[in-house]
Residue, then its C-alpha position, 0 to 999 in steps of 0.5 A: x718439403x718438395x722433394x725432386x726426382x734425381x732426374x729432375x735434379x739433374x736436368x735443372x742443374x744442366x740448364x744452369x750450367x754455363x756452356x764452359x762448363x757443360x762443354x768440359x763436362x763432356x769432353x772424354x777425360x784423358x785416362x780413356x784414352x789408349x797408350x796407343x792414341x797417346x804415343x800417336x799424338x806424342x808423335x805427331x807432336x815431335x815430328x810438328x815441332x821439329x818441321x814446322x817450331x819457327x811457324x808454331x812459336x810464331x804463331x802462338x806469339x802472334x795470336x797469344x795462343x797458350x802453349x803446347x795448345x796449337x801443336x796438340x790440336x795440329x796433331x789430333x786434327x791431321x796427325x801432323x799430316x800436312x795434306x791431310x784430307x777429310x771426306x767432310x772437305x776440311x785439309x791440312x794440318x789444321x783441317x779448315x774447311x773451304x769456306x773457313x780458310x778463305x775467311x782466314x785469307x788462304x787461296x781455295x779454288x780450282x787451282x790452288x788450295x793453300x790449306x796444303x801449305x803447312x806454314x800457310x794452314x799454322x797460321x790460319x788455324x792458329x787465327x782461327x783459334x784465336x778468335x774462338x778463344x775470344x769468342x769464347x770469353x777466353x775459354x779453351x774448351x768452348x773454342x775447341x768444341x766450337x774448332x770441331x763441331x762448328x760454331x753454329x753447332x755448338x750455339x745450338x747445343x748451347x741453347x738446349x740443354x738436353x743436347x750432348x756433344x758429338x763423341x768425335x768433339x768430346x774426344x778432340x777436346x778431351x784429348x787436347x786439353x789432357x796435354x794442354x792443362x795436365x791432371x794434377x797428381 
């Protein structure tokens, strides 16, 4: 009988993993995080939906996003921080970078940045989102590892199975998810 060394184990099982899997695997679950980053985004998620519910429901119907998945992203990206600013240069409620959010038809340049406009950076994010759902054959945890780290970041962890998600990503998705799919009681 050919015995593996649990580490060998271990490794053989991560390369059959599907990225869906790997990527949920790794996303923080929602007992690590404080009641403080919680009530932070349970507040943010108030102060969206009472600003901006016309643009969330209009856009979650628009892109057939699943509920409450648009606004919790919107308030772990910005804290429902219309102007909110990176030093990576991503903006807005929805924090697109430049180049992403004149992909998604939003005016960049010298002169106007219309990730700023909250209706505006909803829709585009909310696009944006939709696509990487499809992307991702309809997976919520590969399209919001991808929303964070990047999509050509996630193809390359995809491709080696030794790679871990960054904290930041695993976080972003493990706190989205805990209010977008519930642990059962």
């Amino acid at each position: 009988m050919d015995l593996k060394l649990y580490p060998e184990v271990v490794e053989e099982k991560r390369k059959e993993a599907t990225l869906a899997d790997r990527v949920r695997s790794e996303f923080t679950p929602a007992i690590s995080f404080t009641e403080e980053r919680k009530n932070d985004v349970q507040r943010a998620v108030a102060g969206l939906n009472r600003d901006f519910s016309t643009q969330i429901s209009g856009a979650n119907k628009t892109y057939g996003l699943p509920e409450n998945l648009l606004v919790n992203l919107l308030a772990v990206e910005s804290s429902g921080v219309e102007e909110a600013i990176i030093p990576s240069g991503a903006r807005g409620l929805g924090q697109l970078m430049p180049e992403t959010a004149r992909e998604l038809g939003l005016r960049v340049d010298e002169e106007v940045d219309e990730r700023a406009d909250g209706s505006k950076n909803i829709d585009a994010s909310a696009k944006y989102l939709a696509r990487l759902i499809k992307a991702a054959d309809g997976d919520v945890g590969v399209a919001l590892a991808r929303y964070n780290y990047g999509y050509g970041n996630v193809s390359k962890y995809a491709e080696d199975p030794t790679k871990v998600l960054p904290k930041e990503t695993r976080d972003f998705g493990g706190l989205i998810m805990s209010y977008v799919e519930p642990a059962e009681e």
